[in-house]
GULODO-52926 format. One record per atom (N, C-alpha, C, O): chain; atom name; x negated, y negated, z. Coordinates in Angstrom, 3 decimals, m for minus. Each point is the difference from the previous one (the first is absolute). Example, Ala and Ser with C-alpha at 12.3 -4.5 7.8 and 13.67 -1.06 7.14 Angstrom:
% residues 2
<atom unit="A" site="N" X="m13.190" Y="5.690" Z="7.800"/>
<atom unit="A" site="CA" X="0.890" Y="m1.190" Z="0.000"/>
<atom unit="A" site="C" X="m0.900" Y="m1.200" Z="0.000"/>
<atom unit="A" site="O" X="m1.036" Y="0.019" Z="0.665"/>
<atom unit="A" site="N" X="1.386" Y="m1.069" Z="m1.385"/>
<atom unit="A" site="CA" X="m0.820" Y="m1.190" Z="0.060"/>
<atom unit="A" site="C" X="0.770" Y="m1.090" Z="0.730"/>
<atom unit="A" site="O" X="m0.509" Y="m1.108" Z="0.169"/>
This chain:
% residues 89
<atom unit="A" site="N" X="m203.825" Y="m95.514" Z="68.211"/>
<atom unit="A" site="CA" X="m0.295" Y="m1.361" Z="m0.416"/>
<atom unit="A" site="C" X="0.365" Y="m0.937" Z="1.151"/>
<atom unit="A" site="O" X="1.124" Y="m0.028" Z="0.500"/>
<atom unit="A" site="N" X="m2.067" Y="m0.675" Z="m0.145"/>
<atom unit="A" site="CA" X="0.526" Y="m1.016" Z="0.850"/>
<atom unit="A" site="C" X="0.650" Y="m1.219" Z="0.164"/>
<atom unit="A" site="O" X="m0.105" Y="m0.691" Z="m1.013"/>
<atom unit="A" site="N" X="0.697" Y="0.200" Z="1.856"/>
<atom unit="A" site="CA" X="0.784" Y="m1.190" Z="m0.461"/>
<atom unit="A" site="C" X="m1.341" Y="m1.088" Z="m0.370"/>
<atom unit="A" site="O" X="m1.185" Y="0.092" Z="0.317"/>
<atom unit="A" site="N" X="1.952" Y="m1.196" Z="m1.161"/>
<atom unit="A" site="CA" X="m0.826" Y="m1.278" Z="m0.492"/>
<atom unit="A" site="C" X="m0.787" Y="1.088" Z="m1.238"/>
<atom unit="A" site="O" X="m1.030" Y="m0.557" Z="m0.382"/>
<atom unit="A" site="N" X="1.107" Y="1.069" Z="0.117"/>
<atom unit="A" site="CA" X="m1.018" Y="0.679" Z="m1.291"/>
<atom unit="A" site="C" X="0.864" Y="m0.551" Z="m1.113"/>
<atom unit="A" site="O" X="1.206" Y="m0.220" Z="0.110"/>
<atom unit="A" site="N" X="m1.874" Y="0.036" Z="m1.095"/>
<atom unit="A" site="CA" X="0.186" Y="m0.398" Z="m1.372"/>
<atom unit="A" site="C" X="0.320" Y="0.770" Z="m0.611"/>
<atom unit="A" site="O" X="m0.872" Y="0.865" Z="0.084"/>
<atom unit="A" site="N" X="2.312" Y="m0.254" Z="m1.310"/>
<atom unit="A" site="CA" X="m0.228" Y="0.926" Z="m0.841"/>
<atom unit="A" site="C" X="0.361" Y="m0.822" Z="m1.478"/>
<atom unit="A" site="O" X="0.627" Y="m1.024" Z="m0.272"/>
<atom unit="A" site="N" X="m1.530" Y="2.257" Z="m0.676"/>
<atom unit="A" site="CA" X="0.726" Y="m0.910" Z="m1.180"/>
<atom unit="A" site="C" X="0.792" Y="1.506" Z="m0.380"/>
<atom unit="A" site="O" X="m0.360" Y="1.175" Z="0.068"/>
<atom unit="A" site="N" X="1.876" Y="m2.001" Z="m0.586"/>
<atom unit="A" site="CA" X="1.113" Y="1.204" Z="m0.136"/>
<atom unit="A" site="C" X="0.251" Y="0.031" Z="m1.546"/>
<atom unit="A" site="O" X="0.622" Y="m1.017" Z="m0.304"/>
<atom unit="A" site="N" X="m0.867" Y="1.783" Z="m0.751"/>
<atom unit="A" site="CA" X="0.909" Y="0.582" Z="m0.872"/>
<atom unit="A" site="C" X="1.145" Y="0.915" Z="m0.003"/>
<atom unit="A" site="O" X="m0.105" Y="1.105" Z="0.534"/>
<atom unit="A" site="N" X="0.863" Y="m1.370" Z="m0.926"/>
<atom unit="A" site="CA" X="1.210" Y="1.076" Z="m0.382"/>
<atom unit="A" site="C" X="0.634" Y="0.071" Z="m1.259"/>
<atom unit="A" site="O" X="0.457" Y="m1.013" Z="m0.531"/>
<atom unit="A" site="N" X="m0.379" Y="2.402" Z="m0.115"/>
<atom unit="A" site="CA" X="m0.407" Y="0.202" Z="m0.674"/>
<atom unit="A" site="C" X="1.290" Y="0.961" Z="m0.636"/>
<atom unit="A" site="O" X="0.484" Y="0.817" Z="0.784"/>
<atom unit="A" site="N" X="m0.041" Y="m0.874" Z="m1.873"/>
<atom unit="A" site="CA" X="1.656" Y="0.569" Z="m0.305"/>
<atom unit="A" site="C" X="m0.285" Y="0.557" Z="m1.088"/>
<atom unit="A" site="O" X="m0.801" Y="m0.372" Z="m0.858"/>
<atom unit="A" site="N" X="1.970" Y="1.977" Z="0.901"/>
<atom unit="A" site="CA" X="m0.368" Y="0.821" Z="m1.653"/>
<atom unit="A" site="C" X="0.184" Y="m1.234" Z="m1.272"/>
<atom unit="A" site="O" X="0.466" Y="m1.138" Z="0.024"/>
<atom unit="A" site="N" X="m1.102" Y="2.015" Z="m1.155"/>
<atom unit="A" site="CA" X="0.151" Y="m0.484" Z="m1.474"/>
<atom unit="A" site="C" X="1.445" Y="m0.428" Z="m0.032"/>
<atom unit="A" site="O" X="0.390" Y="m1.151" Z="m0.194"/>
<atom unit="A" site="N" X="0.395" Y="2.270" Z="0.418"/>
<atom unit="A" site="CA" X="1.094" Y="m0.370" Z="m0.631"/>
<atom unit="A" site="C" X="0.888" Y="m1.633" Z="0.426"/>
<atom unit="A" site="O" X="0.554" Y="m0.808" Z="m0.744"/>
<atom unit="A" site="N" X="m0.753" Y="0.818" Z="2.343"/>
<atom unit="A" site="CA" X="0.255" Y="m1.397" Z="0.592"/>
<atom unit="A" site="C" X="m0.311" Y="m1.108" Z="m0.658"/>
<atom unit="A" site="O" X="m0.985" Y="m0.041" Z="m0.737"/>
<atom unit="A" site="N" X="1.640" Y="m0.800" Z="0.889"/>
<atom unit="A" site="CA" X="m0.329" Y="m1.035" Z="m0.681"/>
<atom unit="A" site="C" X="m1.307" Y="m1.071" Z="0.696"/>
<atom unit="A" site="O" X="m0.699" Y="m0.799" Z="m0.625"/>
<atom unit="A" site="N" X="0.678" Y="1.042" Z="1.784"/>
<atom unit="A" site="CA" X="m0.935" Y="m0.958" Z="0.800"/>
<atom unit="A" site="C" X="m1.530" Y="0.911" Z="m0.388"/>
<atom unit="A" site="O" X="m0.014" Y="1.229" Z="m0.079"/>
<atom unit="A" site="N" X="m0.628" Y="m1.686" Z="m0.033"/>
<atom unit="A" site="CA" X="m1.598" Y="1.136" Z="m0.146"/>
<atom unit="A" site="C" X="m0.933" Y="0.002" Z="1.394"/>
<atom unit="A" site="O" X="m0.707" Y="0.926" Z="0.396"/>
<atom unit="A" site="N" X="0.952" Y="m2.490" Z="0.355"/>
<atom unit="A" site="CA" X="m1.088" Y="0.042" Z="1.061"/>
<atom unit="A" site="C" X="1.026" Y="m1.541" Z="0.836"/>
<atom unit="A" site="O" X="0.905" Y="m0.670" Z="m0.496"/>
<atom unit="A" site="N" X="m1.327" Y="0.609" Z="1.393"/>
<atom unit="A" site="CA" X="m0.728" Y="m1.280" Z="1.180"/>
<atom unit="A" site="C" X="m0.685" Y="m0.010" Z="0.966"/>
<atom unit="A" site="O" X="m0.020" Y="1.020" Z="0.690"/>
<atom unit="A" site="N" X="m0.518" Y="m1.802" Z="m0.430"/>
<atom unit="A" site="CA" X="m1.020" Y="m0.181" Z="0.525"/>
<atom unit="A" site="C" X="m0.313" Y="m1.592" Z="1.247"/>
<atom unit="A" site="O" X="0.046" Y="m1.218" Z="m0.174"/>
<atom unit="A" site="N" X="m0.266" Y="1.864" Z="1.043"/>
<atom unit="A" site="CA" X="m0.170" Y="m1.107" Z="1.398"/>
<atom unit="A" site="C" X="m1.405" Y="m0.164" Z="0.908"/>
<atom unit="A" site="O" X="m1.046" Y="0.551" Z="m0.343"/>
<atom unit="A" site="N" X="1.094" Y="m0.888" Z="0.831"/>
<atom unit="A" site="CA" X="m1.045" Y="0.295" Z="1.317"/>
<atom unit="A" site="C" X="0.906" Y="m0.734" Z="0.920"/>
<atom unit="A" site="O" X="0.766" Y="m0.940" Z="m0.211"/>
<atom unit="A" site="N" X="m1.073" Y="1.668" Z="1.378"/>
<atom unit="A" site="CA" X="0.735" Y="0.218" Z="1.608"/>
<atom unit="A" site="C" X="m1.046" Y="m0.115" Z="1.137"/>
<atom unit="A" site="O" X="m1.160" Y="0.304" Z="m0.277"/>
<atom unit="A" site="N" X="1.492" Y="m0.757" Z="1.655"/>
<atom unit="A" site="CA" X="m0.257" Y="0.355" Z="0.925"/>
<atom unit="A" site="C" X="0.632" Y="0.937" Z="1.211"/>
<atom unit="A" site="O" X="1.016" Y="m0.458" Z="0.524"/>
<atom unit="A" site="N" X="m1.385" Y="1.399" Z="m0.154"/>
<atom unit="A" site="CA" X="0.932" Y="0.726" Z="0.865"/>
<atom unit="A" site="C" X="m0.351" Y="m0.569" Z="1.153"/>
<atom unit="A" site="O" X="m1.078" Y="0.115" Z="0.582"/>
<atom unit="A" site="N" X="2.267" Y="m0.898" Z="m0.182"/>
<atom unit="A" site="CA" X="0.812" Y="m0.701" Z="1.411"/>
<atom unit="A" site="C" X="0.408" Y="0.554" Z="1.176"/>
<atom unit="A" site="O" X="0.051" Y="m0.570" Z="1.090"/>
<atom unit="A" site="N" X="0.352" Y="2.139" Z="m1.440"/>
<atom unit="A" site="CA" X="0.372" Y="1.098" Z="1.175"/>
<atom unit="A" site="C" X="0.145" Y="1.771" Z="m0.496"/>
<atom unit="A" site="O" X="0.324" Y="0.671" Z="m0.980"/>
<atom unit="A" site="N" X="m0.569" Y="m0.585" Z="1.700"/>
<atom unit="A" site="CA" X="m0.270" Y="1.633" Z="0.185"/>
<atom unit="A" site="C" X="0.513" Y="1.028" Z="1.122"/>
<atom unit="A" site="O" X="m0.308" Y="m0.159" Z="1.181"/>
<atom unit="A" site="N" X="0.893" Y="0.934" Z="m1.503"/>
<atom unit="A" site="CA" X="1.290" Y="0.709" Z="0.983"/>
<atom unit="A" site="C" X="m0.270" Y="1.028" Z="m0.594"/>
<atom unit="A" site="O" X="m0.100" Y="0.065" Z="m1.225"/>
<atom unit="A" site="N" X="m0.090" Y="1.101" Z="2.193"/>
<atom unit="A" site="CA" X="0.126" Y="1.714" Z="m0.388"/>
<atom unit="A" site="C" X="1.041" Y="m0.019" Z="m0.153"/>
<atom unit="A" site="O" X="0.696" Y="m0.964" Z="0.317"/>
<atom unit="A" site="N" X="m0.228" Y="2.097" Z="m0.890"/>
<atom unit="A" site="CA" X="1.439" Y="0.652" Z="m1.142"/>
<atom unit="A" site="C" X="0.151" Y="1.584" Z="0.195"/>
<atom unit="A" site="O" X="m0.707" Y="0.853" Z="m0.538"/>
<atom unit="A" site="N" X="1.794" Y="m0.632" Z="1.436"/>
<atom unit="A" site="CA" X="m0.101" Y="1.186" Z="m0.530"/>
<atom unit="A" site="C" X="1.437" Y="0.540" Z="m0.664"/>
<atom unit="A" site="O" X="1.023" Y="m0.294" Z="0.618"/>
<atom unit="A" site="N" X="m0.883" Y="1.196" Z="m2.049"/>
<atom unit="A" site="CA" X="1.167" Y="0.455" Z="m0.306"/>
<atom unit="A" site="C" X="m0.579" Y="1.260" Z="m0.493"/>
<atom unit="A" site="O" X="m1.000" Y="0.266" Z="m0.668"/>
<atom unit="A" site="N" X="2.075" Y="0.526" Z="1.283"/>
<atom unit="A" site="CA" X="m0.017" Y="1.538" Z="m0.165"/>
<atom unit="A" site="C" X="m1.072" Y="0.453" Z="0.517"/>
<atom unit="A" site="O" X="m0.280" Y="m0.249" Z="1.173"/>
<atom unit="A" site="N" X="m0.541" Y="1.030" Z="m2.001"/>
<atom unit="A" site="CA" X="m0.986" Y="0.681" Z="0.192"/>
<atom unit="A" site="C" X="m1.497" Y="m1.094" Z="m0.614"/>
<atom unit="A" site="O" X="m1.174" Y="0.365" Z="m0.062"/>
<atom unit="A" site="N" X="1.610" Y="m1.411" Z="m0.226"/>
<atom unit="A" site="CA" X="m0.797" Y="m1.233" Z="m0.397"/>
<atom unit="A" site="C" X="m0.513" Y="m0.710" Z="0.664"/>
<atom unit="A" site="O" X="0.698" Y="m1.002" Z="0.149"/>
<atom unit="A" site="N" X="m2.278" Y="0.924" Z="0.768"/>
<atom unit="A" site="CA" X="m0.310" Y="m1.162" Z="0.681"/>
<atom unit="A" site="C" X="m0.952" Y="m0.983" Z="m0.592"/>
<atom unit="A" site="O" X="m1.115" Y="0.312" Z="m0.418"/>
<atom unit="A" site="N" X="1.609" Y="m1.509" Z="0.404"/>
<atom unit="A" site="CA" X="m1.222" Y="m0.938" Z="m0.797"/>
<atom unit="A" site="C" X="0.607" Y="m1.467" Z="0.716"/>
<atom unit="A" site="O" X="0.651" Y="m0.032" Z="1.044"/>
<atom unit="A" site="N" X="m1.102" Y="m1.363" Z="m2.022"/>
<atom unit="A" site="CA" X="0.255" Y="m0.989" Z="0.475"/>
<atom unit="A" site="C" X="0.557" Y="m0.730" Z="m1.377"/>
<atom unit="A" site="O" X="m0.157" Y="0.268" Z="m1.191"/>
<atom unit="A" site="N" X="1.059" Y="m1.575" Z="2.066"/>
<atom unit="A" site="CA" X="0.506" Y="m0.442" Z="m0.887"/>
<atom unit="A" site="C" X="m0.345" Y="m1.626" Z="0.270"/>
<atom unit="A" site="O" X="m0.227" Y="m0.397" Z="1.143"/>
<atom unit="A" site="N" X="0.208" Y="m0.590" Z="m2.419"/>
<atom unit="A" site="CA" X="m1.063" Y="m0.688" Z="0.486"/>
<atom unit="A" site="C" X="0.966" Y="m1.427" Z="m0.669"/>
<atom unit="A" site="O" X="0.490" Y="0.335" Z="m1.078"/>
<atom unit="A" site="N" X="m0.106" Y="m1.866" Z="1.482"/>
<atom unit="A" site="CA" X="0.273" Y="m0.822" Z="m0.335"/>
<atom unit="A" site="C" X="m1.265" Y="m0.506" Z="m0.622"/>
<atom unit="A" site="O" X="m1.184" Y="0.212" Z="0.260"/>
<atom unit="A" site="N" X="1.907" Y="m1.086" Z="m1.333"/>
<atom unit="A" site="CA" X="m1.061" Y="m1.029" Z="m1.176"/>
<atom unit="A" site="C" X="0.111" Y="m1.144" Z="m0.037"/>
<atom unit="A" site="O" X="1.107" Y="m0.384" Z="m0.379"/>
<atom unit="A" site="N" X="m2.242" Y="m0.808" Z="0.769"/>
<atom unit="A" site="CA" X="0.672" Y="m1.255" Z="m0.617"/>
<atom unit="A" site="C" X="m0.684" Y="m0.328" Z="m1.259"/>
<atom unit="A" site="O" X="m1.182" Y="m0.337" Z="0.073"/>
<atom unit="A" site="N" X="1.996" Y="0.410" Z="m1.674"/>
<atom unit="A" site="CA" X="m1.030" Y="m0.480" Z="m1.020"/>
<atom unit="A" site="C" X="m0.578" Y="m1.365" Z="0.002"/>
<atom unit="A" site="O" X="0.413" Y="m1.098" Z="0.372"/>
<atom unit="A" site="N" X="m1.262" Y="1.437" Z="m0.790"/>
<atom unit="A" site="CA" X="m1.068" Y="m1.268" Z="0.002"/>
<atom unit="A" site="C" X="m0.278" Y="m0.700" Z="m1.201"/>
<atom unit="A" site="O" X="m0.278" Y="m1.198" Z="m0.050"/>
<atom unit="A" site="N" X="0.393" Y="2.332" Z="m1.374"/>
<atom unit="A" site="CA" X="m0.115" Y="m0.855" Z="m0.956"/>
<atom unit="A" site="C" X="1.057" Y="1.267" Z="m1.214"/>
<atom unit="A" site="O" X="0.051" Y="1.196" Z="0.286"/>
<atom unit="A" site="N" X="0.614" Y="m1.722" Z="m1.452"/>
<atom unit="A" site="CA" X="0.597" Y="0.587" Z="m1.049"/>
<atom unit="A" site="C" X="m0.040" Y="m0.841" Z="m0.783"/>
<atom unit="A" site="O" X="m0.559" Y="m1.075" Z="0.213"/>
<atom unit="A" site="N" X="1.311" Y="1.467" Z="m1.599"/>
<atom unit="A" site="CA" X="0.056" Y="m0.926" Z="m1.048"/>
<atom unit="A" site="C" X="1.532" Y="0.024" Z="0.179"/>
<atom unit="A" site="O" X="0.681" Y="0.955" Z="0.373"/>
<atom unit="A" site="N" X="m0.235" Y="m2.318" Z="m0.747"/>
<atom unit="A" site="CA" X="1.227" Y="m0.523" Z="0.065"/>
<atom unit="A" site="C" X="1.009" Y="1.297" Z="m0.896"/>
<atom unit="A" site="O" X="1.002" Y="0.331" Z="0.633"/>
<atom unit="A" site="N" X="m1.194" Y="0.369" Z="m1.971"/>
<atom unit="A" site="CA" X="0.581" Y="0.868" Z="m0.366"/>
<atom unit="A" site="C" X="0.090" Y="1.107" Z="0.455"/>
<atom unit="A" site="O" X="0.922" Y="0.784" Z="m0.225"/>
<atom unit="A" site="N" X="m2.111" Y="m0.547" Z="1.092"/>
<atom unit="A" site="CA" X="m0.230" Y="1.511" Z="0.836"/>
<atom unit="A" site="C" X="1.039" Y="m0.519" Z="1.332"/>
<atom unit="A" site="O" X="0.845" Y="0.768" Z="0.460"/>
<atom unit="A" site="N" X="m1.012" Y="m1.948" Z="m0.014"/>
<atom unit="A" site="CA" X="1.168" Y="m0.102" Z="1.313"/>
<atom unit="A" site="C" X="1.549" Y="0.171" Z="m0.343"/>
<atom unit="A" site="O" X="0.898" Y="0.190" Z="0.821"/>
<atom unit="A" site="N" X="m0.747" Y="m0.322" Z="m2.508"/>
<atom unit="A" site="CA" X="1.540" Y="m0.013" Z="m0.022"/>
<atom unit="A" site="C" X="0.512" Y="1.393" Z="m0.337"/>
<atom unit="A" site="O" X="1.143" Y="0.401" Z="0.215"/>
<atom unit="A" site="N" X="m2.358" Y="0.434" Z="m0.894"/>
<atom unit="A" site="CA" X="0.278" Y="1.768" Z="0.290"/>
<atom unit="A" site="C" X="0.245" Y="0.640" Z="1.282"/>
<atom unit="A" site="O" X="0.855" Y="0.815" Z="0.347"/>
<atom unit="A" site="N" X="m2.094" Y="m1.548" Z="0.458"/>
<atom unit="A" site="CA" X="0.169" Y="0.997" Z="1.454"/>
<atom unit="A" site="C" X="1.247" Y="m0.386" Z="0.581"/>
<atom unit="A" site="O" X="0.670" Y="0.968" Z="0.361"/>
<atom unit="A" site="N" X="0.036" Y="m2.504" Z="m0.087"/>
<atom unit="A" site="CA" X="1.111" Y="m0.144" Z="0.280"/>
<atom unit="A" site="C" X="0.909" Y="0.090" Z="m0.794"/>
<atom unit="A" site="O" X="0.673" Y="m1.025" Z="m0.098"/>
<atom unit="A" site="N" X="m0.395" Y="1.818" Z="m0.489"/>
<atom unit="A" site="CA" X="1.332" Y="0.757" Z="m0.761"/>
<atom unit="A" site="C" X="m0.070" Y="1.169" Z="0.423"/>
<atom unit="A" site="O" X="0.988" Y="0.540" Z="0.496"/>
<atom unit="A" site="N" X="m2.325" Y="0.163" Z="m0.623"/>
<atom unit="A" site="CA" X="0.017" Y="1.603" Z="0.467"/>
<atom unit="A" site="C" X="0.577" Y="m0.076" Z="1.824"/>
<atom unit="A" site="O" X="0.892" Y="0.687" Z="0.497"/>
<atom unit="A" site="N" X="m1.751" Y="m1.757" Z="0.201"/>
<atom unit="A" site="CA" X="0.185" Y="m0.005" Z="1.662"/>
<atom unit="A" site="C" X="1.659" Y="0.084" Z="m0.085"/>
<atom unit="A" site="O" X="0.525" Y="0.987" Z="0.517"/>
<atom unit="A" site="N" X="0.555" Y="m2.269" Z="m1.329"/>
<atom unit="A" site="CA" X="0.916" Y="0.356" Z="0.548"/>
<atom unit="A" site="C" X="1.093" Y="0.139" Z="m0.801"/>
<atom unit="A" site="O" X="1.009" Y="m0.665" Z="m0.235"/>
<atom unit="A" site="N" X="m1.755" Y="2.338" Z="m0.343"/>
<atom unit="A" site="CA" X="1.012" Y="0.822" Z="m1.124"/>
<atom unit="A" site="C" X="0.499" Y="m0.495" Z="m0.564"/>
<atom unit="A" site="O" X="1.213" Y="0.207" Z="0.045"/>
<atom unit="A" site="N" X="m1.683" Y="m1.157" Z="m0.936"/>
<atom unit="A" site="CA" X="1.252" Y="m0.293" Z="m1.210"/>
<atom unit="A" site="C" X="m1.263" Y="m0.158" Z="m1.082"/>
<atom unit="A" site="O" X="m0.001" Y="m1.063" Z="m0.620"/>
<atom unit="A" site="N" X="m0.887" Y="1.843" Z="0.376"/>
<atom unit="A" site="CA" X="m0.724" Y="0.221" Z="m1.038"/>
<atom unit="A" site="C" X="0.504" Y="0.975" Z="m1.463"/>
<atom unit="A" site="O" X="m0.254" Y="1.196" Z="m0.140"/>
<atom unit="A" site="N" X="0.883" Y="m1.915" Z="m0.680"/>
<atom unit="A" site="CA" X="0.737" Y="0.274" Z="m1.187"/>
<atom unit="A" site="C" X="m1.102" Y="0.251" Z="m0.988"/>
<atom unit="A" site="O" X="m0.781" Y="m0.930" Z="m0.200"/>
<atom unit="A" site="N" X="0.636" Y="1.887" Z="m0.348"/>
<atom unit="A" site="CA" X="m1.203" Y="0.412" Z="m1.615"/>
<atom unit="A" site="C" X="0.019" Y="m1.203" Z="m0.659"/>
<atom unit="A" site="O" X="m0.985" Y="m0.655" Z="m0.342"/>
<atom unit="A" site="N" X="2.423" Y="0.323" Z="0.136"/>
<atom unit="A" site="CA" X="m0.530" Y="m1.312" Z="m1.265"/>
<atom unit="A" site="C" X="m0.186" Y="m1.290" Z="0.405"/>
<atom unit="A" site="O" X="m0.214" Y="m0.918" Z="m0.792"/>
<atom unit="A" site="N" X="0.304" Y="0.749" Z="2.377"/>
<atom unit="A" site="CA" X="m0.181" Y="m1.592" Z="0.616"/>
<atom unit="A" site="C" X="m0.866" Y="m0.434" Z="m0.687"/>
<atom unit="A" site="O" X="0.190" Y="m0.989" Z="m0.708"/>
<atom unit="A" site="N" X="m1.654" Y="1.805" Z="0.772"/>
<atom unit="A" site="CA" X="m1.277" Y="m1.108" Z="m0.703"/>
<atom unit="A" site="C" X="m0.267" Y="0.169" Z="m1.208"/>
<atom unit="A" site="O" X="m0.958" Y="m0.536" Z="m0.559"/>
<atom unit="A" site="N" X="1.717" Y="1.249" Z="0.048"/>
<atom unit="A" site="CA" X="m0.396" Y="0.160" Z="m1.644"/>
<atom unit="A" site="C" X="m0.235" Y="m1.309" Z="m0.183"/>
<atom unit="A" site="O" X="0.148" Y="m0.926" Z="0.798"/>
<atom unit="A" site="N" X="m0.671" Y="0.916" Z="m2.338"/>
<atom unit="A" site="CA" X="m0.180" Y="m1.447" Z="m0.729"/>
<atom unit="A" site="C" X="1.595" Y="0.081" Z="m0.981"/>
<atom unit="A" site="O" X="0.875" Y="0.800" Z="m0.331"/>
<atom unit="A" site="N" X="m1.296" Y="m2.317" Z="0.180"/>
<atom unit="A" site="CA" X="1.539" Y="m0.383" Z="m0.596"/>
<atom unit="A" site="C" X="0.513" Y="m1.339" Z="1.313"/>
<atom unit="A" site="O" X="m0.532" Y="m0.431" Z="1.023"/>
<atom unit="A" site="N" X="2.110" Y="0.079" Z="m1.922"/>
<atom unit="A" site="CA" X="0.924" Y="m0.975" Z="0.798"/>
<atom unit="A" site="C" X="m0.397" Y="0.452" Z="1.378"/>
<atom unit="A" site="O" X="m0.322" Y="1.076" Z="0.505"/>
<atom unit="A" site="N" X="0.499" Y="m2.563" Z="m0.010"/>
<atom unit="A" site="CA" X="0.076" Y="0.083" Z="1.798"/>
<atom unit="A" site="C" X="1.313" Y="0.593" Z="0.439"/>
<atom unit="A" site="O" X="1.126" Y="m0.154" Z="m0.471"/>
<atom unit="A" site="N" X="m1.694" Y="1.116" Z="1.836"/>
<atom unit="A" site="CA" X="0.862" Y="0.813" Z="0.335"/>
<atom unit="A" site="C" X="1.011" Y="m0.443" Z="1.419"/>
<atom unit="A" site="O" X="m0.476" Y="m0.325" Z="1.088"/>
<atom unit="A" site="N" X="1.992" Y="0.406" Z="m1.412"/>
<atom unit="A" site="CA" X="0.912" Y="m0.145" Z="0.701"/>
<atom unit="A" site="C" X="m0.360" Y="m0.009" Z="1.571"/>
<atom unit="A" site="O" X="m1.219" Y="0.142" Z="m0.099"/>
<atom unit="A" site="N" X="1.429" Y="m0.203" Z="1.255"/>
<atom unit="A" site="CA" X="m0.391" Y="0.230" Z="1.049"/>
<atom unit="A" site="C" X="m1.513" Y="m0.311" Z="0.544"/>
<atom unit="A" site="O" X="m0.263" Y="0.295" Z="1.166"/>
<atom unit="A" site="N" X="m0.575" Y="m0.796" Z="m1.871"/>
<atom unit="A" site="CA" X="m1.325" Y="0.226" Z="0.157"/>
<atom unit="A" site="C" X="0.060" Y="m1.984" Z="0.468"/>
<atom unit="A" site="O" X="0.643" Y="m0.867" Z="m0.590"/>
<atom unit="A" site="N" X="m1.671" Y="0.682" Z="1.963"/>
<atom unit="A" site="CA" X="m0.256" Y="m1.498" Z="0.287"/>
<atom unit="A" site="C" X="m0.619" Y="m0.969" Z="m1.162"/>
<atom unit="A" site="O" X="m1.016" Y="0.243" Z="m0.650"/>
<atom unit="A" site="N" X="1.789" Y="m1.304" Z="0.543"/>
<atom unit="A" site="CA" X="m0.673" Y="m1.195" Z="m1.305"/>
<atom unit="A" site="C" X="m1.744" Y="0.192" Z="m0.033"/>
<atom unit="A" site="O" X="m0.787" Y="m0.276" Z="m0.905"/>
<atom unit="A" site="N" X="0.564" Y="0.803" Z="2.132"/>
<atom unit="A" site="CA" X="m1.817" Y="m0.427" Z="m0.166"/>
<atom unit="A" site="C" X="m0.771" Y="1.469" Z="m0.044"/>
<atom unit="A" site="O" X="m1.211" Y="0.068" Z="0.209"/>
<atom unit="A" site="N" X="2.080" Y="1.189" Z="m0.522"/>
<atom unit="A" site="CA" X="m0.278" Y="1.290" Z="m0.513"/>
<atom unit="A" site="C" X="m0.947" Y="m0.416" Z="m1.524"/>
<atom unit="A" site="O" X="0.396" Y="m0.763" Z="m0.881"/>
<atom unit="A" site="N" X="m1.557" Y="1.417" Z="0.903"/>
<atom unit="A" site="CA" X="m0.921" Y="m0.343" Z="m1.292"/>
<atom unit="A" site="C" X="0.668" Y="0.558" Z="m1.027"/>
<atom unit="A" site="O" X="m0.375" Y="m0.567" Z="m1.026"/>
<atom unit="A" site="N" X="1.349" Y="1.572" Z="0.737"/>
<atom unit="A" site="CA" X="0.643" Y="0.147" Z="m0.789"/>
<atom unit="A" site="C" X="0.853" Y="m0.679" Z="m0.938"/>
<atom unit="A" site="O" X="0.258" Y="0.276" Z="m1.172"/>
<atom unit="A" site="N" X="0.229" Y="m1.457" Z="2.098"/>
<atom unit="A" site="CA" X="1.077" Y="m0.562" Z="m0.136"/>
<atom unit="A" site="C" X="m0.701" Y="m1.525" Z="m0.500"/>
<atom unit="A" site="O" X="0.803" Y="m0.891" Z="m0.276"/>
<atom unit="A" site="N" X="m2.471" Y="0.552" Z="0.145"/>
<atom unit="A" site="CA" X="m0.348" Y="m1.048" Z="m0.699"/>
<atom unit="A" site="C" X="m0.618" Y="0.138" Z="m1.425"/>
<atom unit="A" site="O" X="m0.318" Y="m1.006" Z="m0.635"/>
């Protein structure tokens, strides 16, 4: 894939998880071969371009590990979570 290409990204988590999907579209910005082990491929930076405000507050919990099962449940607003988390209105 080349840089400046457009992707549209799902990701996509078992049943049992509580998250089911999100969903983005990206541009890839840079591109660098990779090699580990016996593994050669590439590894590729993203700048998103478009999400939904609830899909941005999943991916940044998962990016920096503190993605808890019951953060997004429904119910009371949750402890730790920013005033402008959609959860929390």
């Amino acid at each position: 894939m080349p840089v400046g290409a457009s992707l549209n990204i799902a990701v996509l988590f078992p049943k049992w998880f509580e998250l089911a999907e999100f969903r983005l579209t990206a541009a890839i910005v840079w591109k660098e071969r990779h090699l580990k082990e016996e593994w050669v491929g590439y590894q590729y930076g993203l700048r998103i371009s478009q999400i939904i405000k609830e899909d941005f507050w999943k991916l940044t919990l998962l990016l920096k590990g503190q993605f808890n099962l019951g953060v997004l449940s429904s119910g009371a607003p949750k402890a730790g979570l920013p005033e402008d988390h959609p959860k929390n209105s």
